[in-house]
matplotlib code that plots the C-alpha trace (Angstrom):
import matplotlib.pyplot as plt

x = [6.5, 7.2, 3.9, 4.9, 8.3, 7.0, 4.3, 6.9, 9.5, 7.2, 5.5, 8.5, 8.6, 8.0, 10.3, 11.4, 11.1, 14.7, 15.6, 12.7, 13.8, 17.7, 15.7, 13.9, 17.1, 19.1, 16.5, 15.7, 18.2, 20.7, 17.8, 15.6, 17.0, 14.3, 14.0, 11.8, 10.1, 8.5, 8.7, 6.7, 3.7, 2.9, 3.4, 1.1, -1.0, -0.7, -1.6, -4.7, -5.8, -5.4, -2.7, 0.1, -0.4, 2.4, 3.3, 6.0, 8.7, 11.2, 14.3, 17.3, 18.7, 16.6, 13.6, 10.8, 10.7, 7.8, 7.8, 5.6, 3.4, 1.5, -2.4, -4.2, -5.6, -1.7, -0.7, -4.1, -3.6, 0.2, -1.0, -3.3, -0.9, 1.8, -0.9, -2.2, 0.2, -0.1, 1.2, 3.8, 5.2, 5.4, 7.4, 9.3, 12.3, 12.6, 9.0, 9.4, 12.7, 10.4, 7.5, 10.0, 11.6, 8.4, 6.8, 7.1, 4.7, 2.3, 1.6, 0.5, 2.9, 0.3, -0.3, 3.6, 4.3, 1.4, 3.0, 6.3, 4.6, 3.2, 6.9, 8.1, 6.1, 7.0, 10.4, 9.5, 7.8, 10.7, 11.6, 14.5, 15.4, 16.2, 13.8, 14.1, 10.3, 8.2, 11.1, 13.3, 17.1, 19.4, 23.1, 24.7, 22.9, 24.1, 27.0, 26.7, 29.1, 27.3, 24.4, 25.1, 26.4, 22.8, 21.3, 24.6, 24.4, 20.0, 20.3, 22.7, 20.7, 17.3, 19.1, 19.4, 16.4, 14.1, 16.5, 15.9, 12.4, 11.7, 13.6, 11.7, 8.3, 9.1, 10.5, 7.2, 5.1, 6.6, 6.2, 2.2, 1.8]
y = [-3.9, -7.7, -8.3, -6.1, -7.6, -10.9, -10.2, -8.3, -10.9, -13.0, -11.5, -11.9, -15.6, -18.3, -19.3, -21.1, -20.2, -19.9, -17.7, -15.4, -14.9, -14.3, -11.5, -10.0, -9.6, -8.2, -5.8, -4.9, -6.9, -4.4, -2.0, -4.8, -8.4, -10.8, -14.0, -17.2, -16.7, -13.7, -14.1, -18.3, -16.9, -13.5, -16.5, -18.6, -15.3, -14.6, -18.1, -17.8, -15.1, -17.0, -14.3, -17.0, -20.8, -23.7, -26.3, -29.3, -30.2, -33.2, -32.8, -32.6, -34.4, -34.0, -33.3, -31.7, -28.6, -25.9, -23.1, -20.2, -19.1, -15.3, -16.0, -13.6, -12.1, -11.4, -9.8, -7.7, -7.2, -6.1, -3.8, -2.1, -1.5, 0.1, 2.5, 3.3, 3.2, 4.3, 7.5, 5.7, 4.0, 7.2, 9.3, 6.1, 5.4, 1.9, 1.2, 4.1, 1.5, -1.6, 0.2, 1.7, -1.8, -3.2, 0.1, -1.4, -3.9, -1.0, -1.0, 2.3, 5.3, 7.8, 5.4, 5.2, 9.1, 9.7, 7.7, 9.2, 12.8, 12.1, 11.3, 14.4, 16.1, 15.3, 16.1, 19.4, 20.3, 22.0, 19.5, 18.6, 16.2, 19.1, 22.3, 25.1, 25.5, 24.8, 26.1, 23.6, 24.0, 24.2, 21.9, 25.3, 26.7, 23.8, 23.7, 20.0, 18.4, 14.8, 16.5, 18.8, 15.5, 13.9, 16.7, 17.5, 13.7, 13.9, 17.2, 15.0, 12.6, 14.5, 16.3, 13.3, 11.9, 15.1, 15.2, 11.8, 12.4, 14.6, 13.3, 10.1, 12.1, 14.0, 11.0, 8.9, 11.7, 12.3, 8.5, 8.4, 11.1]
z = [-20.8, -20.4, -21.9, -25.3, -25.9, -25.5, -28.3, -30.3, -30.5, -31.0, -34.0, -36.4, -35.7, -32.9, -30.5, -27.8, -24.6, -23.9, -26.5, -26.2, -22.6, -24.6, -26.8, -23.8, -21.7, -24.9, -25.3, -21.8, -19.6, -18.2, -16.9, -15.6, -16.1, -16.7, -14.8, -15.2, -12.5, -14.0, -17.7, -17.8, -15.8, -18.3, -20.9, -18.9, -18.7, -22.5, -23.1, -21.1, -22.9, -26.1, -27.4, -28.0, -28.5, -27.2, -29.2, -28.6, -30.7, -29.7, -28.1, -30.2, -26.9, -23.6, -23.2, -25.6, -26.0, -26.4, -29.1, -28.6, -31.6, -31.9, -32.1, -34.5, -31.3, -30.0, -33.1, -33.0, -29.0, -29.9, -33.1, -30.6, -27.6, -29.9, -31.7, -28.4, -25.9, -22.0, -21.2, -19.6, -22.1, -23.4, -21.0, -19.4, -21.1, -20.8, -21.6, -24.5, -25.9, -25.9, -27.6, -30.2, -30.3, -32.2, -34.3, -37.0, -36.8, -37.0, -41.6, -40.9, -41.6, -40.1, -36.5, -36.6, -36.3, -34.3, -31.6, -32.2, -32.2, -28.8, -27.4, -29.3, -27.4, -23.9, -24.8, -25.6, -22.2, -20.1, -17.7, -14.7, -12.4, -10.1, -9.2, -7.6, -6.3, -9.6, -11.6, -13.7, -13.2, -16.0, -15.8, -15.4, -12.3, -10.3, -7.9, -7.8, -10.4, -10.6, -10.6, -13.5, -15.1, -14.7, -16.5, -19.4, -20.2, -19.9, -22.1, -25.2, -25.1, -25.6, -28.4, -30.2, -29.5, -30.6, -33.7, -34.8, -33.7, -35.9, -39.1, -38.6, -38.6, -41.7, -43.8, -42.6, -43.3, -46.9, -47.2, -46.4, -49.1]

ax = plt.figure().add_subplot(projection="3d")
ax.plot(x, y, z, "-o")
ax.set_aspect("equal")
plt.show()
């Protein structure tokens, strides 16, 4: 996921390395806050992999300071991961946000909504956070009141995914005809 954001920000334009870490925690910083200790060594890796170059610019007023640049390989690598994503980038909402963060940078309508049918459709499999052996309970057949919270709030939200879901699909479909 860290990997993706850092090739998607970076695909609009290059930055600094301080305010692609700003971008990365805007996007994904109240689920998993990102820290330098984590986001310099998968640059360090992405660098490596020749999928982002380093350059130096001066220092307005301490030291220089290093702007990361997408290689043609990155923006291949990144065109790649969002047409093809893991399953679990699919089904896990955070990872799901950063991949629909940087769609996009996909030029192709059709990639784009087969992406989005693949989430469409593990929305539509019945689904809980509670069962009752292999059966999925509903909000309503729970005593629990936080629990039946979990699932009323899980249940909006799903509604207006799907529904956006599926207006996206159309337009993008009547687009790529």
């Amino acid at each position: 996921m860290l990997e993706l954001a850092i090739l998607g920000f970076l695909y609009d334009a290059p930055l600094h390395g301080y305010v692609l870490r700003k971008h990365i925690a805007a996007l994904t910083g109240h689920v998993r806050p990102v820290a330098e200790s984590t986001l310099y060594p998968a640059i360090k890796r992405l660098e490596k992999a020749d999928l982002l170059a380093r350059t130096t610019e001066p220092g307005a007023v301490a030291a220089p300071r290093h702007v990361l640049t997408l290689t043609d390989d990155g923006r291949r690598v990144l065109r790649r991961r969002l047409a093809e994503p893991a399953q679990r980038d699919i089904t896990d909402e955070n990872r799901w946000f950063t991949v629909l963060a940087f769609l996009r940078h996909l030029d192709d309508p059709t990639l784009q909504v087969a992406v989005l049918r693949r989430r469409l459709a593990f929305l539509e499999e019945p689904a809980s956070f509670f069962y009752e052996g292999d059966r999925p309970l509903s909000a309503e057949e729970l005593d629990d009141p936080f629990r039946r919270g979990i699932l009323t709030i899980a249940r909006a939200t799903s509604r207006a995914e799907l529904t956006w879901l599926r207006r996206t699909i159309d337009s993008l479909d009547d687009s790529s005809h």
